[in-house]
C-alpha positions as CSV (number, residue, x, y, z in Angstrom):
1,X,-123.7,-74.4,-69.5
2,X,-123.1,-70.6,-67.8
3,X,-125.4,-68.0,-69.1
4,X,-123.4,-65.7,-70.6
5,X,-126.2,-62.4,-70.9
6,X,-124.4,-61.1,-68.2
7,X,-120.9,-60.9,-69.7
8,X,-122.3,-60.1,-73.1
9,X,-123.6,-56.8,-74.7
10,X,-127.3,-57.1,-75.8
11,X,-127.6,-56.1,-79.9
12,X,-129.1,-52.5,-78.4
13,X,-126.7,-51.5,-76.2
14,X,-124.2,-52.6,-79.2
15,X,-126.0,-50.1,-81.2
16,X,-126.5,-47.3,-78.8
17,X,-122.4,-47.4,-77.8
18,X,-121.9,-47.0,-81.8
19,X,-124.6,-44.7,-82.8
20,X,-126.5,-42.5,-79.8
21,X,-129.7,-41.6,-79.9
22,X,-128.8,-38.0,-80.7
23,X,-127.0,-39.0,-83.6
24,X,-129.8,-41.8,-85.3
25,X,-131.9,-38.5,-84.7
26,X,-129.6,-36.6,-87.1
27,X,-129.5,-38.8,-88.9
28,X,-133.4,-39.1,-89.7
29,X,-134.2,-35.4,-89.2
30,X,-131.0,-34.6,-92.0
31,X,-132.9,-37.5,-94.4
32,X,-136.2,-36.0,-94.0
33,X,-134.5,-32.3,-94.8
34,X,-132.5,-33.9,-97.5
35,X,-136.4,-35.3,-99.2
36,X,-138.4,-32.1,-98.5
37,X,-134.8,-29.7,-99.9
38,X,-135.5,-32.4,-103.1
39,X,-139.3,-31.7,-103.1
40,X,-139.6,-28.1,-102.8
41,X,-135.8,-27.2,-104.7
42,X,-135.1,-29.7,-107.0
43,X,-133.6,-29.4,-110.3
44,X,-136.1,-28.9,-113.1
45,X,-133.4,-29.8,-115.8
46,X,-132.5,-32.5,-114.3
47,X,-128.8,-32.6,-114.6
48,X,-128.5,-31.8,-110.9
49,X,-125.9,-34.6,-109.7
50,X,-127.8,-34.5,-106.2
51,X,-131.0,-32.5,-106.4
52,X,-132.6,-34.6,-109.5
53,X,-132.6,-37.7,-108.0
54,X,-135.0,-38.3,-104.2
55,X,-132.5,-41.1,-103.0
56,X,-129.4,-39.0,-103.6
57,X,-130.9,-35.8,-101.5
58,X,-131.8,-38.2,-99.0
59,X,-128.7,-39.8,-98.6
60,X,-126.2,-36.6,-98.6
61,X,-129.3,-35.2,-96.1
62,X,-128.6,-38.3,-93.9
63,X,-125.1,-37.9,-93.7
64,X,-125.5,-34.3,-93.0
65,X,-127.2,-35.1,-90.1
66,X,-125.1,-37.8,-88.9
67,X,-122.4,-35.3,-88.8
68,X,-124.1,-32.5,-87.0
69,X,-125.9,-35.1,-84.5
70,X,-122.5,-37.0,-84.2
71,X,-120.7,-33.3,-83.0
72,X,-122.6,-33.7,-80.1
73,X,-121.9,-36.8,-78.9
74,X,-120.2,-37.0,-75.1
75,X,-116.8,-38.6,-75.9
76,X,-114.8,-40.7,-73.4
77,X,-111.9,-38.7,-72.2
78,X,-108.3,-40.0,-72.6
79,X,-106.9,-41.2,-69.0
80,X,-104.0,-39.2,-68.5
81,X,-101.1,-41.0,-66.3
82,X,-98.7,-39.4,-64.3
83,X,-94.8,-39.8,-64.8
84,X,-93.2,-42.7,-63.0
């Protein structure tokens, strides 16, 4: 049997090619912003659809940062052919 490690992707470079590092960075800096917005805002009444509830903040905090983190990301550019 042919080892196939070479042709193959490993499961980190799989990751890193979907999500950079920049972007899981985002993603855990806009989570912990998203927890310390819920500790220190909050809602007192608690009918706050996102500040009342710690998973909620966290979650829209994440995707936040996976947005802003994901803006940066170097994206391939399109190869442009010339007319035949």
């Amino acid at each position: 049997m042919e080892n196939n490690s070479k042709t193959e992707k490993s499961l980190k470079q799989k990751i890193f090619s979907f999500l950079p590092p920049l972007t899981i960075a985002g993603i855990i800096l806009g989570a912990v912003g998203g927890y310390i917005y819920y500790a220190q805002v909050g809602c007192v009444s608690g009918t706050c659809a996102i500040t009342s509830n710690p998973y909620m903040s966290i979650l829209w905090g994440g995707m936040i940062g996976y947005l802003l983190g994901d803006m940066f990301r170097k994206k391939p550019k399109p190869e442009i052919k010339s007319g035949e």
